[in-house]
Each structure stands twice: as structure tokens, then as C-alpha cells.
C-alpha positions as CSV (number, residue, x, y, z in Angstrom):
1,X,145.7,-52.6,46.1
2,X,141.7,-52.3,46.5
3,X,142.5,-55.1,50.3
4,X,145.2,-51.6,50.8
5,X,142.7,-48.8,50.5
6,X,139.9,-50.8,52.2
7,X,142.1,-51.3,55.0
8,X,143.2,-47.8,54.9
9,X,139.7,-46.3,55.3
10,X,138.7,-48.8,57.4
11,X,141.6,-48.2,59.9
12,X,139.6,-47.6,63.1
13,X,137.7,-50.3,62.6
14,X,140.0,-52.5,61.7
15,X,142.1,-51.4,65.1
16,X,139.1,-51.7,67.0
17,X,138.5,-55.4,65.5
18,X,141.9,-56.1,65.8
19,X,142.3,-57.1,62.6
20,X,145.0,-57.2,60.0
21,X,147.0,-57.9,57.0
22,X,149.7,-60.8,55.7
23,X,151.6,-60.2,53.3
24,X,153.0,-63.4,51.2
25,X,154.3,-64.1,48.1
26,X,157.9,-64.8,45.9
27,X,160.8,-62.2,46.7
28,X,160.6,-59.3,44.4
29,X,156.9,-59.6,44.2
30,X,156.1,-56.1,46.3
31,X,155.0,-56.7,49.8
32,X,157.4,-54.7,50.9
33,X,156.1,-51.8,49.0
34,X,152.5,-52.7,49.2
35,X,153.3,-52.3,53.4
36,X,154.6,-49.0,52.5
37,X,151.8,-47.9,50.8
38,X,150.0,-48.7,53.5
39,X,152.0,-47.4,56.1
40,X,152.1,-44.0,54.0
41,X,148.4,-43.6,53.6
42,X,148.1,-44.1,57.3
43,X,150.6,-41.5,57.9
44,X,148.9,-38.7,56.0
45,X,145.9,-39.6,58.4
46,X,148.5,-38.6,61.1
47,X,148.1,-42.3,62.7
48,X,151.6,-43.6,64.4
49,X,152.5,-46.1,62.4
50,X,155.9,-48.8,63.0
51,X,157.1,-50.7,60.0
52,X,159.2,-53.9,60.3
53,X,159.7,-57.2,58.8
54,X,160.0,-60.9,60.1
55,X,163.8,-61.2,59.8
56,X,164.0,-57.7,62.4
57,X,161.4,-59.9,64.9
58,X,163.7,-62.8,64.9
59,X,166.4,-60.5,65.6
60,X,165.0,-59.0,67.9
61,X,163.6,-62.1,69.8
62,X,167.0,-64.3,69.5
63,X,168.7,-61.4,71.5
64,X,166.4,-61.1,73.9
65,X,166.9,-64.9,74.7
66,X,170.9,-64.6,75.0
67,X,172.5,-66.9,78.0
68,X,169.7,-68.6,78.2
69,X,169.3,-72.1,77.3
């Protein structure tokens, strides 16, 4: 949690920087709500913040390549 909270009060820097976080590990193991903490942390700074996961992007990108070969 201390990478979270870095991150967290780091944020503009880290935007600037474009820099980020991945997330791995076994299911069940909490990077799901580890990226929620995140997310909600950022949130009480009042900074926009979009939430998804890499089954939603490959969704999303599949459809968007629909009749085509």
C-alpha cells in the first residue's frame, strides 16, 4: 500500500511524468481493490478518475474491429 499512497501524493507528478502502475498477481489476490483504493484517494482530491480492467479493453477493441478482417 506504501507504492498506493506514494502514487497518490505524487499524482501530479506522476501525470506530468506520465508514469504509472501494473497491477499483477494470482486472482483473489487484491488488485482490483488496491486500484480502488487508488482510484478513491484520487477522488477525494476531486481528480477525474476512469477505472477499468483488461478484459473491458479487449472488449472494447474486438468490437471496434467488427467486419473487418
Amino acid at each position: 500500500m506504501c507504492y498506493a499512497r506514494k502514487y497518490v501524493e505524487l499524482w501530479e507528478q506522476m501525470k506530468d511524468e506520465n508514469h504509472g502502475l501494473i497491477l499483477w498477481g494470482s486472482v483473489g489476490t487484491g488488485k482490483s481493490y488496491f486500484a480502488g483504493c487508488i482510484a478513491n484517494a484520487l477522488m477525494e482530491k476531486e481528480i477525474s478518475v476512469c477505472m477499468t480492467n483488461f478484459a473491458a479493453i479487449l472488449n472494447d477493441l474486438a468490437a471496434s474491429f467488427k467486419d473487418r478482417n
